[in-house]
C-alpha positions in Angstrom: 46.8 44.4 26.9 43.9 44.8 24.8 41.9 41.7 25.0 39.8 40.2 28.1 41.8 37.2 28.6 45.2 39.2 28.0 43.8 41.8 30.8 42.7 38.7 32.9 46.5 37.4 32.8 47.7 40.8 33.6 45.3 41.0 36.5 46.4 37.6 37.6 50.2 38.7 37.3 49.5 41.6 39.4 47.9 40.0 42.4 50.7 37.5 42.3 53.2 40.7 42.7 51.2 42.3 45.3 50.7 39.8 47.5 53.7 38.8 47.7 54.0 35.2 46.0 56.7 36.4 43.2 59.4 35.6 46.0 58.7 32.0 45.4 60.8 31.8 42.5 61.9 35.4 41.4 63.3 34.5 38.2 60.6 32.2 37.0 58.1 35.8 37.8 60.6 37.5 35.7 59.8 35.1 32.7 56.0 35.7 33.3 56.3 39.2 33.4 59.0 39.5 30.4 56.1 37.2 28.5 53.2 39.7 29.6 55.0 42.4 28.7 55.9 41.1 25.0 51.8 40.5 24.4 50.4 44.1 23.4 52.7 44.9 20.6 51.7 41.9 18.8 49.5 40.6 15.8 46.2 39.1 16.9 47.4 35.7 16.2 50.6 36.0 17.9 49.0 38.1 20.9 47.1 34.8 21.2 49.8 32.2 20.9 51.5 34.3 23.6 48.7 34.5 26.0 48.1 31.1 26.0 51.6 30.3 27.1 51.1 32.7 29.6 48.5 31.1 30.5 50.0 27.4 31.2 53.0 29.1 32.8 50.5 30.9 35.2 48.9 28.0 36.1 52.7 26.4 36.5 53.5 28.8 38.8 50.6 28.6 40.7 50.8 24.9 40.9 54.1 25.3 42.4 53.3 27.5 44.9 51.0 25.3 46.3 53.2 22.8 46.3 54.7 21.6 49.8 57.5 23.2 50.5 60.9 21.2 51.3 62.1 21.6 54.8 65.4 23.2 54.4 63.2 26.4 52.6 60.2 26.3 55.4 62.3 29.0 57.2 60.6 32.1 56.2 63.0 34.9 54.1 64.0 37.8 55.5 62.5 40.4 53.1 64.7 43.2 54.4 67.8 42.4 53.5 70.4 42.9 50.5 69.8 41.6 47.1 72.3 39.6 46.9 72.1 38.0 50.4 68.5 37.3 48.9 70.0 35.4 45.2 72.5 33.6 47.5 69.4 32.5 49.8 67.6 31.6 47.1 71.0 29.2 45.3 70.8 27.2 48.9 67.3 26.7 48.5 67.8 25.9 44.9 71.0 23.5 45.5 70.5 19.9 46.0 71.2 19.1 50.0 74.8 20.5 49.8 77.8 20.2 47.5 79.7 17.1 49.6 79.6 13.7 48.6 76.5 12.1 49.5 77.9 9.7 51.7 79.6 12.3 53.6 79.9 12.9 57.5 77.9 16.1 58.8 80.8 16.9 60.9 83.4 16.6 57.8 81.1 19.1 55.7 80.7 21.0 58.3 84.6 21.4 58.8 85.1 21.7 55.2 82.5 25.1 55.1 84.8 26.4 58.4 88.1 25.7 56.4 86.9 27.5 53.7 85.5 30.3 55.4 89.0 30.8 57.3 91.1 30.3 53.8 88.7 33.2 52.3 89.1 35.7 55.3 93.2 34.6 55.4 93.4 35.4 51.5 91.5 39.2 52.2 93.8 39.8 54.9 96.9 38.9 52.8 95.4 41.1 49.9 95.2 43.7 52.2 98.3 43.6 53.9 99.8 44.4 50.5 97.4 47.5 50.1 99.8 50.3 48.7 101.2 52.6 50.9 100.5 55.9 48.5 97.7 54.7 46.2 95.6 57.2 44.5 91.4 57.0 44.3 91.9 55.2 40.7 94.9 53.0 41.6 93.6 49.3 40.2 95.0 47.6 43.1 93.2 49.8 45.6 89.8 49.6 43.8 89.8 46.1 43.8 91.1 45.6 47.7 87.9 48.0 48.2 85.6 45.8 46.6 86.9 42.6 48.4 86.3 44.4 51.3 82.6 45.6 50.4 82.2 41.2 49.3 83.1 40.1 52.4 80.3 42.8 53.5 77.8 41.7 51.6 77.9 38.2 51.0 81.1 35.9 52.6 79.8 33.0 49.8 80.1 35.2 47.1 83.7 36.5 48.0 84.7 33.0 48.5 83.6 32.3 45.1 85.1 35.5 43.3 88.3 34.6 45.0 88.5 31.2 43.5 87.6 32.7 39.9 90.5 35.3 40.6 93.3 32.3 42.2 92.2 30.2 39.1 92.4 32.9 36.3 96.2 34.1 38.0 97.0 30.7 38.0 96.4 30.3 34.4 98.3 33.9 33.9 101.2 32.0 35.7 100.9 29.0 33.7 100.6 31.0 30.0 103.8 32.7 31.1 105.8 29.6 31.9 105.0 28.4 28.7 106.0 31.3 26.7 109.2 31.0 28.3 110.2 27.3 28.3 109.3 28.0 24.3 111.2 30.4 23.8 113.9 28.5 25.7 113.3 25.8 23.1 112.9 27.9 20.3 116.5 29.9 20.9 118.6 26.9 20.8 117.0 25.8 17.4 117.6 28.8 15.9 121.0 28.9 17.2 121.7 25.3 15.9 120.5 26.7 12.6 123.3 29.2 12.3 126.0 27.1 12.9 125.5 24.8 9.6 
């Protein structure tokens, strides 16, 4: 940056990375640093305009960081582990208390997270029980039971989620071809209809 007060920003931005405060809200650092990054190819006026929205999102930032924390995200991060353990960490933190009713039972949510969790590792185990016998390295069906398997490695929320995208987008596969055929059921005798007069 060329300026003092775009070098003071940049300055500010770095001490924010190095000590460690960017993994308050990751994506919100992004922006800053997208922002920062945009400033030194720009025309004076612009390279201001910029760096004063730099500027109030810095002091944004900082305000929230100084900000009490909620109780659920007191616990302190484990900075060691995978990066997506670390985004689905960070969507529980993010969440409102939980995706149940609000009026709900502890004990019901609680059952509802086990059921789930069983359904998930039931539909892995049926999708690998039908794991081709002779599959070769680039056989679809293997590649895909290979990543499930690496999901439920990584991250057991995100499987569950994947495998809802994938039941909901078969179902609708399912559904399509149902309707092709009961049209072209009622589409047949039509035509058929038409030929006789």
């Amino acid at each position: 940056m060329t300026g003092e007060p775009e070098q003071a920003l940049a300055a500010r931005l770095a001490s924010l990375r190095e000590s460690g405060d960017w993994r308050a809200d990751p994506v919100r650092f992004g922006y800053l640093e997208a922002l920062s990054a945009r400033i030194p190819g720009q025309r004076a006026t612009v390279r201001r305009l910029l760096a004063s929205k730099l500027q109030s999102a810095l002091d944004d930032y900082a305000l929230r960081l100084r900000a009490p924390a909620p109780a659920a995200a007191a616990a302190p991060a484990d900075t060691t582990c995978a990066p997506l353990a670390e985004l689905n960490a960070h969507i529980r933190r993010a969440a409102p208390e939980g995706a149940s009713p609000p009026h709900e039972l502890a004990s019901v949510s609680r059952f509802r997270r086990a059921w789930e969790g069983g359904r998930t590792l039931d539909q892995l185990e049926q999708a690998l029980a039908r794991r081709p016998a002779n599959a070769g390295p680039l056989n679809s069906h293997a590649l895909v039971l290979r990543s499930l398997g690496l999901m439920q490695a990584l991250s057991m929320d995100y499987l569950r989620r994947f495998l809802g995208h994938a039941e909901t987008l078969q179902w609708l596969e399912q559904a399509r071809d149902q309707y092709r055929r009961e049209s072209a059921r009622t589409a047949k005798p039509a035509a058929r209809s038409r030929r006789r007069k």
